[in-house]
C-alpha atoms as one frame of an Amber mdcrd trajectory, in Angstrom:
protein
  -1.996  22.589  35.454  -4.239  20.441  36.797  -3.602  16.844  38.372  -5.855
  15.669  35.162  -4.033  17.448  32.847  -0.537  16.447  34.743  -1.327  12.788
  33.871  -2.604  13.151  30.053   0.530  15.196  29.356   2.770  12.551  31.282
   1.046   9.403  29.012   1.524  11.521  26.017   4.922  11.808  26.874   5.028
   8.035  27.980   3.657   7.176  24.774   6.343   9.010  22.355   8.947   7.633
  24.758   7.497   3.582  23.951   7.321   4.279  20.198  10.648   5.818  19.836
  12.065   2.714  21.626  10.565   0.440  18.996   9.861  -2.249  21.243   6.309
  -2.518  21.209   3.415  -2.474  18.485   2.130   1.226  17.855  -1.501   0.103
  18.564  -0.328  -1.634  21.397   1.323   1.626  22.725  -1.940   3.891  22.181
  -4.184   1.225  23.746  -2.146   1.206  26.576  -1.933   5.152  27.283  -5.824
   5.301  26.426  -6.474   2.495  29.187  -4.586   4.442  31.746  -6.169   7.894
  31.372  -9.345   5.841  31.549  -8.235   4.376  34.894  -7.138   7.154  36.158
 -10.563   8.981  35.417  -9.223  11.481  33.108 -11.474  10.145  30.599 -14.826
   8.618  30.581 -15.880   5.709  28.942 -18.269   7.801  26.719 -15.232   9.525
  26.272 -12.513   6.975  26.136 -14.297   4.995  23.105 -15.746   8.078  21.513
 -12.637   7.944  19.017 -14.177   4.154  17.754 -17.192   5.677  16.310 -15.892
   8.717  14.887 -16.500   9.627  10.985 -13.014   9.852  10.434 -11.685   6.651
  11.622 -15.285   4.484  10.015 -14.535   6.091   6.831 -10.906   5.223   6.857
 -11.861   1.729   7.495 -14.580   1.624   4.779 -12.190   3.055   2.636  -9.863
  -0.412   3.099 -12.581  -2.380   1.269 -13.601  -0.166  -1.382  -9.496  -0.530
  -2.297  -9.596  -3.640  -1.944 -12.312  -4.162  -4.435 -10.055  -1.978  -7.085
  -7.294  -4.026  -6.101  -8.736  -7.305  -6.960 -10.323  -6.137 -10.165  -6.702
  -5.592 -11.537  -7.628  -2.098 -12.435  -4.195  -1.237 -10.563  -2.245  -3.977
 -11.927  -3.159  -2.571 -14.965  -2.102   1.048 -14.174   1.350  -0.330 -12.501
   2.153  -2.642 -15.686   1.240  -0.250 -18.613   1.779   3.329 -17.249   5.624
   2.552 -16.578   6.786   1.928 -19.525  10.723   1.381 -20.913  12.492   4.913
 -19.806  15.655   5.250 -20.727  17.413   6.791 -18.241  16.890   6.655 -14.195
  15.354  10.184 -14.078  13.334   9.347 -17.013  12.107   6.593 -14.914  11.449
   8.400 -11.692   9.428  10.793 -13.404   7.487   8.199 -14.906   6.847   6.377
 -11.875   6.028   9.377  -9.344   3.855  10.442 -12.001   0.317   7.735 -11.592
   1.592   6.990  -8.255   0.629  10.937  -7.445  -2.324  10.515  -9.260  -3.569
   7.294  -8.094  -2.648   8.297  -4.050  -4.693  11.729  -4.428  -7.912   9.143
  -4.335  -6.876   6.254  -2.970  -5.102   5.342   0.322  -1.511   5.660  -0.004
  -0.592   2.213   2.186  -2.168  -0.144  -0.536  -1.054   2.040  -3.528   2.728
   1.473  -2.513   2.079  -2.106  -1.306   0.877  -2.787  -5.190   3.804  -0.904
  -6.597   6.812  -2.348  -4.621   6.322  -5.385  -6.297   5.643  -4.002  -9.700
   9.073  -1.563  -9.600  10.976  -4.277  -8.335  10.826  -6.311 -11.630  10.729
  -3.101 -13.543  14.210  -2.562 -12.495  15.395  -5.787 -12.559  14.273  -5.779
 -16.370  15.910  -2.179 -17.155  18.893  -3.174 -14.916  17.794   0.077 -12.535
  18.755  -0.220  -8.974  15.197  -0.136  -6.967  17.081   1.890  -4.573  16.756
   4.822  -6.896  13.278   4.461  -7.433  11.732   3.107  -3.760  11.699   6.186
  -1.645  10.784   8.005  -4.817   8.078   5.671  -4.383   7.171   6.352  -1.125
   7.289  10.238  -0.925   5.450  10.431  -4.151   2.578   8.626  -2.576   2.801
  11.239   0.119   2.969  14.258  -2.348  -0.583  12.772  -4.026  -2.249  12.100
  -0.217  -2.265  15.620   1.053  -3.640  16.980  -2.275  -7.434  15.727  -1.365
 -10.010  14.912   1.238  -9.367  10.726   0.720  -5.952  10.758  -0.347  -4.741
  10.381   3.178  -6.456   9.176   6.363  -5.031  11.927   8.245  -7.120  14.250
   6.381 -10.328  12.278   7.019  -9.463  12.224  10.806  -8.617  16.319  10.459
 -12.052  16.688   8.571 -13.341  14.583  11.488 -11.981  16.681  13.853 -13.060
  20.160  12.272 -16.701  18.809  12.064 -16.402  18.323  15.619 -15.029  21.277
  17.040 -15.754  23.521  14.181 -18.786  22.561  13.056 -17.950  21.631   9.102
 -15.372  19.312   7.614 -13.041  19.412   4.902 -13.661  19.747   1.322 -13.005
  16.617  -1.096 -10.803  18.921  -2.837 -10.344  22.060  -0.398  -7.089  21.457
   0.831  -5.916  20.973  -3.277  -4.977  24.907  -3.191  -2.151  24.129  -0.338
  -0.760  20.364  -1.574  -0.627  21.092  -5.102   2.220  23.117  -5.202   3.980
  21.028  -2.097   3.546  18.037  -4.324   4.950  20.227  -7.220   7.672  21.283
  -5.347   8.725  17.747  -4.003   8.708  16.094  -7.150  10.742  19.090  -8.376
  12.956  18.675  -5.710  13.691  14.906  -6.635  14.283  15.039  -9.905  17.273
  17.466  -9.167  18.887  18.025  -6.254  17.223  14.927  -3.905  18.147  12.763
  -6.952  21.460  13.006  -5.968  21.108  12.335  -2.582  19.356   9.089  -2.947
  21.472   5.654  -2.043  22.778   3.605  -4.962  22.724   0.794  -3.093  21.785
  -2.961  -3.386  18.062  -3.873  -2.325  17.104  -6.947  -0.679  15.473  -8.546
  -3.338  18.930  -9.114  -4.847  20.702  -9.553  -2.043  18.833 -12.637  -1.015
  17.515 -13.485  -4.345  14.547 -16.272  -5.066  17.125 -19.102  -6.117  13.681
 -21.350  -7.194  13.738 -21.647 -10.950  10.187 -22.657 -11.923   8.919 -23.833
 -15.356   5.284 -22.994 -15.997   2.762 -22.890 -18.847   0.389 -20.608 -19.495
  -1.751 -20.557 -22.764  -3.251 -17.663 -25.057  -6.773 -17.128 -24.658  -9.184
 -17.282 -27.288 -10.073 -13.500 -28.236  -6.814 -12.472 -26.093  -5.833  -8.884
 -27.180  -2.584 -10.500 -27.328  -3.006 -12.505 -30.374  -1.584 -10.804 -33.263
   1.296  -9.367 -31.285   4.496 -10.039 -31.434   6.403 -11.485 -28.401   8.595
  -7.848 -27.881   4.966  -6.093 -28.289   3.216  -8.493 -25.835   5.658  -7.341
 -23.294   6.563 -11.222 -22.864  10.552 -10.483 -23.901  12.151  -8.967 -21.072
  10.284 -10.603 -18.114  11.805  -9.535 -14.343  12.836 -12.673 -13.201  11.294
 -15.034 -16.077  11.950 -16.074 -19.812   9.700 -17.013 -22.465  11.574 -21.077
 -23.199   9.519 -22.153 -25.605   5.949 -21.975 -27.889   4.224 -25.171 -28.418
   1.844 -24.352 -31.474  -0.223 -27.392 -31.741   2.241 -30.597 -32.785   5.072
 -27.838 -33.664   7.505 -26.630 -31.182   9.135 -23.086 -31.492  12.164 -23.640
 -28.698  13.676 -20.447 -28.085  11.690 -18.107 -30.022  13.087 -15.083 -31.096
  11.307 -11.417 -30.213   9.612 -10.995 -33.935   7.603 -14.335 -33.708   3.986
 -13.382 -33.343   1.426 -14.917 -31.028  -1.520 -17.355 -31.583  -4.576 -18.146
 -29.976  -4.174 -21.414 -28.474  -0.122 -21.321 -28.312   0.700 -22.577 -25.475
   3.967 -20.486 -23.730   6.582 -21.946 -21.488   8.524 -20.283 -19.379  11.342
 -20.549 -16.587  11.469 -17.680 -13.624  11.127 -16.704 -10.276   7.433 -16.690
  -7.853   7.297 -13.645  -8.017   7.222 -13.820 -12.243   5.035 -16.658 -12.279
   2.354 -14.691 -10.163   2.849 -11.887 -12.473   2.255 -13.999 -15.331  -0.356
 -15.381 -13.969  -2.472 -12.081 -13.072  -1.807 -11.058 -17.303  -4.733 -10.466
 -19.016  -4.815 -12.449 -22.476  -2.982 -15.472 -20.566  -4.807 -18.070 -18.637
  -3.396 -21.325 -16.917  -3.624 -24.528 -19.467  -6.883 -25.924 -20.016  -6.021
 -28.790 -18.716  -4.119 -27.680 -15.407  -6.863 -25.328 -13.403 -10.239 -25.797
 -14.826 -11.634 -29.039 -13.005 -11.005 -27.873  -9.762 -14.048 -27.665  -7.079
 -14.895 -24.202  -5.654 -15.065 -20.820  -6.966 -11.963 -19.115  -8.782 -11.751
 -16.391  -6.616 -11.096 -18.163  -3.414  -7.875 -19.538  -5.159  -4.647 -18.933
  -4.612  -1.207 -20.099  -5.115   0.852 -22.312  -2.491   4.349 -23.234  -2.608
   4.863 -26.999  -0.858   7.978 -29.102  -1.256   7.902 -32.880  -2.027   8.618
 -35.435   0.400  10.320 -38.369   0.233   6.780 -40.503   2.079   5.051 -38.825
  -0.690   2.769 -41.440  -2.765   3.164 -39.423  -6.214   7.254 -40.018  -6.309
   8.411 -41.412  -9.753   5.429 -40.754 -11.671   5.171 -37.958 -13.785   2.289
 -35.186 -12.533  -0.782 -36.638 -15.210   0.145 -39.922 -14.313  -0.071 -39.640
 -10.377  -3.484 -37.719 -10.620  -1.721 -34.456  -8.493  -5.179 -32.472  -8.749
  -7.636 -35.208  -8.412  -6.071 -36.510  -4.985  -5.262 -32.940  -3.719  -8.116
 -30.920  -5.458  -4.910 -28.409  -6.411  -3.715 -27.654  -9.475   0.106 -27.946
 -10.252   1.396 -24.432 -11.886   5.367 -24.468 -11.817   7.885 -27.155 -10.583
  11.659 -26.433  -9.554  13.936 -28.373  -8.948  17.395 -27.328  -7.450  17.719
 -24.204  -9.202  17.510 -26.161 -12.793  15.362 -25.892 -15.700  13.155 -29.130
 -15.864  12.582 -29.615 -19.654   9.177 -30.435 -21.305   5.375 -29.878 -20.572
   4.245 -29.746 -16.190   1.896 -32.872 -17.129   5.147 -34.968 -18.147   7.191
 -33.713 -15.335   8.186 -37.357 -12.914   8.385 -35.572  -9.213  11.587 -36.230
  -7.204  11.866 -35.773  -3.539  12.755 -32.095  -2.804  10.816 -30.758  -5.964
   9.175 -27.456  -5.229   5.894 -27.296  -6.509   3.915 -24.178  -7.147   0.215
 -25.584  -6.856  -3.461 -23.339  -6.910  -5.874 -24.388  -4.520  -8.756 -23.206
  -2.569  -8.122 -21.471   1.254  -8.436 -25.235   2.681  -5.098 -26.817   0.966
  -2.309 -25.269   3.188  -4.138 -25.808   6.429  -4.693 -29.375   5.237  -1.469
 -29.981   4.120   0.882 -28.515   6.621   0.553 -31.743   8.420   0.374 -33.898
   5.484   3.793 -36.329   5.773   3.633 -36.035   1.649   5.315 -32.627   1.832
   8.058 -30.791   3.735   6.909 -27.683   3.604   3.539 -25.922   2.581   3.816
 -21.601   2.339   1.157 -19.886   0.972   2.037 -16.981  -1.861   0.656 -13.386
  -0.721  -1.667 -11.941  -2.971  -1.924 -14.568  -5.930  -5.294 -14.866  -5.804
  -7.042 -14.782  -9.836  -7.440 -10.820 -10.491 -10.841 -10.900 -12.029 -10.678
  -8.454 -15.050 -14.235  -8.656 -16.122 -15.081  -6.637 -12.755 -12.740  -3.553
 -13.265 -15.433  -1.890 -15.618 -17.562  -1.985 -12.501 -15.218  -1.108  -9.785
 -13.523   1.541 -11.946 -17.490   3.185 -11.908 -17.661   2.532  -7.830 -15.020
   4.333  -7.356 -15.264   7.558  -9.797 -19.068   7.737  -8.653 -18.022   7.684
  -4.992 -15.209  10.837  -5.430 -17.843  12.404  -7.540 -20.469  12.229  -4.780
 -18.177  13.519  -2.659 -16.893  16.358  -4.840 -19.993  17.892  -5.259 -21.412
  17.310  -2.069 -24.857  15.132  -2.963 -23.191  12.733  -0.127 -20.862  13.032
   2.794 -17.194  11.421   2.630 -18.817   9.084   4.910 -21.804   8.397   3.010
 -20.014   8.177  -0.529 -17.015   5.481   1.091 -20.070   3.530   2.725 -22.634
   3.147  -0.661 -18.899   2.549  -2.392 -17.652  -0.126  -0.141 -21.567  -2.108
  -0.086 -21.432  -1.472  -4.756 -18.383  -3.085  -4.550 -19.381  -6.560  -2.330
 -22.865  -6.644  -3.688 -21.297  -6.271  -7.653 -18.985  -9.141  -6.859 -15.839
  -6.785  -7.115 -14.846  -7.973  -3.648 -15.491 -10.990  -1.545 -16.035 -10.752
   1.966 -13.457 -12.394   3.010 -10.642 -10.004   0.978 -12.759  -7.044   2.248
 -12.546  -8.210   6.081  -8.475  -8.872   5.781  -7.514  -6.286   3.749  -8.646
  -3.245   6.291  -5.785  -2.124   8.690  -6.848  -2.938  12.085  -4.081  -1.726
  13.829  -4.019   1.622  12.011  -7.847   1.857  13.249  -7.127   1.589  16.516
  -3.810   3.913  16.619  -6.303   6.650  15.205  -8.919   5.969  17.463  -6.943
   6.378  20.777  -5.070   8.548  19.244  -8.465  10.823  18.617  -9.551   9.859
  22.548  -5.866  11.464  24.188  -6.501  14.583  21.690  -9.978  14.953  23.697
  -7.447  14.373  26.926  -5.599  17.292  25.858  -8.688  19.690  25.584 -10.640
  18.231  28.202  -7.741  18.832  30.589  -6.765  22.447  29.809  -3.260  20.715
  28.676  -3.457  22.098  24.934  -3.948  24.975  26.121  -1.310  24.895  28.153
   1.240  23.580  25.457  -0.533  26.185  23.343   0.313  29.289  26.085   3.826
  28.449  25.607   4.270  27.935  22.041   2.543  31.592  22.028   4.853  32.720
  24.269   7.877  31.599  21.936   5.892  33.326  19.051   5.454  36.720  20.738
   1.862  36.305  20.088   2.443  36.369  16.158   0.119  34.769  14.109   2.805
  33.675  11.344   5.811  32.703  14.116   2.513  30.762  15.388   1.750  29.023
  12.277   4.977  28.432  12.243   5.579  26.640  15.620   2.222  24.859  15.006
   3.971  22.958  12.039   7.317  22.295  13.381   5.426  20.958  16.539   3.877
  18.733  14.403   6.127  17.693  11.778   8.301  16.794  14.490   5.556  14.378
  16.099   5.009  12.839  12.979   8.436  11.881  12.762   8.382  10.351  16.030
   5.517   8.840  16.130   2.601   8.156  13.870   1.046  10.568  10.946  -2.812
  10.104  12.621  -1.441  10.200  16.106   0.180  13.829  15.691  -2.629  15.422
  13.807  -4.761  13.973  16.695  -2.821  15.255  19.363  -1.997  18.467  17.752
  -5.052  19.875  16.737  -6.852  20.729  19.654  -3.562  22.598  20.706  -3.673
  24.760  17.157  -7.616  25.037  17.405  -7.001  26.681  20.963  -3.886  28.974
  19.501  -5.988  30.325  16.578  -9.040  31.035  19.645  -6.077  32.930  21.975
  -5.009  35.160  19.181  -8.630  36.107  18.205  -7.427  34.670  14.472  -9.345
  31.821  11.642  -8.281  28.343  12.743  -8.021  27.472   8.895  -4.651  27.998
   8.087  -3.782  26.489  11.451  -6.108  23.204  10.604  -4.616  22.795   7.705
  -0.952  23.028   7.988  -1.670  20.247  11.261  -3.214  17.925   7.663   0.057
  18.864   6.211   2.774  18.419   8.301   1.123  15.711   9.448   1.649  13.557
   6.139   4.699  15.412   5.182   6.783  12.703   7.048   9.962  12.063   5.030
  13.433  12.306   7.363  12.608   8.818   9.298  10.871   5.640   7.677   8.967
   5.549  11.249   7.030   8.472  10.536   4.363   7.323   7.899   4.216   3.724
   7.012   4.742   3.709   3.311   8.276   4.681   4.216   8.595   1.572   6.174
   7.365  -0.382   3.619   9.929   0.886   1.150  12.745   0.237   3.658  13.853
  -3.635   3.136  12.925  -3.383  -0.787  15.229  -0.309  -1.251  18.266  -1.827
   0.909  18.584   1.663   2.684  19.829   2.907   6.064  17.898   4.985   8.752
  20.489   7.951   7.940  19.117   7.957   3.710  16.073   9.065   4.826  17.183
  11.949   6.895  19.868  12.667   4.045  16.892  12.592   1.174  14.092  13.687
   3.515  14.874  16.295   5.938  14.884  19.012   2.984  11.774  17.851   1.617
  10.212  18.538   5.560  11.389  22.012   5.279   9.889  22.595   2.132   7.075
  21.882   2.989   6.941  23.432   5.918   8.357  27.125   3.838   5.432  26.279
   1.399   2.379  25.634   4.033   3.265  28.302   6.426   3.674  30.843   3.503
   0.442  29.970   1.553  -1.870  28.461   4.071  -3.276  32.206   5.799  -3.114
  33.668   2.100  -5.205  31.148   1.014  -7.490  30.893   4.300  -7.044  34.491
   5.616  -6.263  35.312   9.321
């Protein structure tokens, strides 16, 4: 080798070594070994930065925002609250769930689909008395059975399409690599619902391990034309709340306490109940239920910049002894009061009448100003903003649900380019109002961005150098020169990278080395391209591999071993399935 190719190999190798010791940030890692091959020379700055402007990694990143616009629409709020359902047994329910979470991560980015579910399974099995254990990785490896079915289901087949339109002159298909994930996703979700179903923990998750002790009491009211007048309380879906309980009904001057499951709704009623933060913010993003009249609508500023804050009373604040209407809460702090606990007790009657004690936790909606404000206020202890409460504007979903099936149908039939179709998608959805600027700009993964774009500059390292080549010479040489054993080695090489280090990252890194195998044995790089977009996502035996199974880690209480014990026969699968259909499909 050469002394260029003698240092790219060595930061590779340096940089696999860093992430497997978990000490530093992946991004942080990949910067780092990009920096020192540009140092050293090995690469450019053309070259070095090249990765920043590729297709792959802007169309990931425009991709963010057009989710994000979905996301605050409630058009997957919807899908996560209505789709579920009440199985009746845990298989039932694992079904049910892996079900729209396939569907929905086929088209959208896995990483926010499973960040919107987590939440939503949580308090579905706290309400069926399911342990999320059972149901979280099922979560997480159905997301990844959707994502290598199409084009934009996962970014690592963007930055594979990226990289065949480079070197091979034409990208992926929206739905071209369908043929080889369909029946992997098949096969997983077969898998889990038998044998991997009995491998999966039965263990405690966090979220009841170290419970939300809080106990607030909030009000919401019926809406005028609310689809939910008419309904009973069990139809509403208002009986068996995850964390929550309907108290009472106060029907103009008459007061249902305690109402039982057959009483039907009103326009108008006014519903209180007693639960958890994370039930009041799903209570709050229902659609047919809006705060009380007189509790939200006089604030200054625009809905959607509000959100809910959690701050604790002090005993220096000016309010203590009077009850919340009496003290003026919103007109001094332009925030509205929502809940109030107080020491793990239910505080009887309306928020309005409530008299605030010292150490009374109030759940508040303000604008983006109050908690900065605040945190130095001496009126409150503490002031913690809630992630993601802010309003979910229904009357946009129409629209975004149009954005979105107009981009994949651009894309589909080619009138635009993935890149094209995510950027006309992402601009529809800021100029319709879907998304705000400010959600669009926080809600795309930085970090990811930049672990794909080095990533993309070391794969040029590789080539550039002669190193894949070399790394390619002696995987050939352990394959006889056989296209399949090739195939073969290409996949484990990479499924094994992806374990250790990051989905993008290994596809990066790989491909030039199974683009220069397919060239050696005079053979189509297809099947080799797209068992790299395979293996690549197929990341199931660690929770470091792909980052939905991090995500799922804390809120399924599991181990580093469960995934290995659930996941390592889903990698070999996979791996049977891709090697096997992958040159019948895309010939030698």
């Amino acid at each position: 080798m050469t002394p260029d190719a003698v240092i790219t190999v060595s930061v590779v190798a340096g940089v696999f070594l860093l992430l497997a010791m978990a000490r530093w940030p992946a991004d942080f890692v990949f910067l780092g070994g990009l920096a020192v091959l540009l140092v050293t020379g090995v690469l450019g700055p053309g070259e070095a930065l090249a990765g920043f402007s590729s297709p792959g990694v802007i169309t990931v990143g425009t991709l963010y925002v057009v989710v994000a616009g979905i996301q605050e629409t409630g058009a997957l709020f919807w899908i996560g609250h209505h789709v579920l359902g009440r199985p009746s047994s845990e298989r039932g329910g694992q079904l049910r769930l892996m079900a729209p979470v396939m569907g929905l991560s086929a088209f959208l980015n896995n990483t926010p689909v499973v960040a919107l579910f987590i939440p939503v399974v949580r308090q579905w099995c706290r309400s069926l008395d399911f342990r999320p254990a059972k149901f979280m990785l099922p979560l997480s490896y159905a997301s990844i059975f959707g994502g290598v079915c199409t084009l934009i289901g996962t970014s690592t087949n963007l930055v594979v399409s990226g990289l065949m339109q480079d070197r091979l002159g034409r990208g992926m298909g929206v739905f071209e690599i369908t043929a080889l994930g369909l029946p992997c996703a098949l096969a997983g979700v077969i898998y889990l619902a038998t044998v991997g179903r009995r491998m999966i923990p039965d263990r405690e998750g966090t979220d009841r391990l170290f419970g939300d002790t809080r106990e607030y009491t909030l009000e919401m009211e019926v809406a005028g034309g609310s689809a939910l007048a008419g309904k009973t309380i069990e139809d509403a879906g208002l009986r068996h709340l995850p964390g929550g309980y309907l108290v009472e009904i106060v029907r103009g001057d008459h007061l249902i306490q305690a109402p039982p499951p057959d009483t039907e709704l009103r326009e108008r009623d006014r519903l209180v109940f007693a639960g958890s933060v994370e039930s009041i913010r799903d209570l709050r993003a229902r659609r047919g239920l809006q705060a009380a009249p007189d509790q939200v609508f006089k604030l200054d500023g625009e809905d959607r910049e509000r959100r809910l804050v959690e701050v604790v009373v002090s005993d220096h604040c000016p309010l203590l002894g009077r009850s919340i209407r009496a003290g003026r809460f919103r007109d001094r702090y332009n925030a509205a009061v929502i809940a109030v606990a107080r020491r793990g007790e239910r505080i009887p009657g309306r928020i309005g009448d409530i008299v605030l004690r010292p150490g009374d936790t109030l759940l508040v909606e303000a604008h983006a100003g109050f908690a900065p404000r605040q945190r130095d206020s001496r009126d409150f202890y503490l002031v913690s903003e809630v992630e993601d409460s802010r309003p979910v504007r229904f009357s946009r979903a129409p629209a975004a649900g149009l954005i979105f099936a107009g981009m994949v149908a651009a894309a589909a039939f080619g009138w635009l380019s993935m890149l094209q179709a995510a950027m006309l998608a992402a601009a529809l959805m800021l100029l319709t109002g879907c998304c705000s600027p400010g959600r669009a700009r926080t809600n795309i993964e930085w970090s990811v961005l930049l672990v794909i774009a080095s990533a993309l500059a070391m794969g040029r390292a590789l080539d550039q150098t002669g190193a894949a080549g070399w790394i390619a010479e002696g995987l050939l040489a352990a394959a006889g020169n056989h296209p399949w054993l090739a195939l073969a080695g290409v996949y484990v090489a990479t499924s094994l990278f992806t374990e250790l280090i990051t989905n993008n990252a290994a596809a990066a890194l790989i491909f030039p080395v199974a683009v220069t195998m397919a060239g050696n044995l005079g053979v189509s790089p297809l099947p080799f391209v797209m068992c790299v977009a395979v293996a690549a996502s197929a990341s199931f035996a660690t929770p470091v591999g792909y980052q939905t199974n991090l995500m799922v880690y804390g809120p399924g209480g599991y181990r580093f071993t469960d995934y290995f014990r659930v996941g390592f026969a889903l990698n070999v699968l996979f791996g049977v399935i891709s090697v096997g259909l992958a040159p019948v499909i895309w010939s030698f």
